[in-house]
N, C-alpha and C positions, 0 to 999 in steps of 0.2 A: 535693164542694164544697170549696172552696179557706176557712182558717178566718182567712187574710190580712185583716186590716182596711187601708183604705185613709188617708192621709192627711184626704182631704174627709169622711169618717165620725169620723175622731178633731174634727177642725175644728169640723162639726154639735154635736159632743156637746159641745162645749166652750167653743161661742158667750157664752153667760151667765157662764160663769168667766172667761172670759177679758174680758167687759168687766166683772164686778166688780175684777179685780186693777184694768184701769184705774182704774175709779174711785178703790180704795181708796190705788192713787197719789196720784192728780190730789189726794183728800183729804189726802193728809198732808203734801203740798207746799204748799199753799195754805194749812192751818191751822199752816205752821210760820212761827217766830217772824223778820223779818228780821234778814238777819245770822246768824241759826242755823239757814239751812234745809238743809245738812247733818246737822247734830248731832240734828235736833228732826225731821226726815222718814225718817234712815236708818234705821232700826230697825223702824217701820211698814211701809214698803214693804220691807225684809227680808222680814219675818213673811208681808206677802202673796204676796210669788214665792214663799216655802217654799210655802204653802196651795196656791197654784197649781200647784204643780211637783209635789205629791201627788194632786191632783184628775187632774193630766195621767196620771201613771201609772194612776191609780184606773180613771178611763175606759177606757185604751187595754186596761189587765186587764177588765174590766167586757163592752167589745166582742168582745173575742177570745173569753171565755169564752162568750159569748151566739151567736156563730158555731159557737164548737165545739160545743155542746148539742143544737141543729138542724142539723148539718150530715147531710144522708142517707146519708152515707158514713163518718161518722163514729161509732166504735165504743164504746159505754158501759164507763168503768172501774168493774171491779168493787175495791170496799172489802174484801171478805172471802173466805175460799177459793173456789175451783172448785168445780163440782161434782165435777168428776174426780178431784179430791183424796181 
């Protein structure tokens, strides 16, 4: 079994994240001050792309690991010696 995640599986896991980053946009541009909706929004939506762009990785590690656990072809790492050792 192939332990490749697909984009449309990254996409699924990431539905909720990715419309709170919208929101947490759309919030901080609307509750900024006119006149300072650079100064008074960028910082905000900074902080939420970082969030987002850790979640992204978190997930895509999250998937792959979760294929490679069950994959029927796939071989358990061992932590400690062999036996043969």
């Amino acid at each position: 079994m192939d332990s490749r995640i697909t984009k449309e599986q990254l996409k699924q896991a990431l539905s909720g994240d990715f419309d709170r980053l919208i929101d947490d946009v759309v919030e901080a541009v609307n509750h900024a001050k006119p006149g300072s909706i650079i100064d008074d929004s960028e910082e905000p939506v900074r902080d939420a792309a970082g969030h987002f762009r850790r979640r992204v990785f978190q997930k895509a590690l999250e998937l792959r690991s979760q294929r490679e656990a069950f994959s029927p072809s796939g071989r358990p790492k061992r932590s400690g010696p062999s036996l043969e050792e």
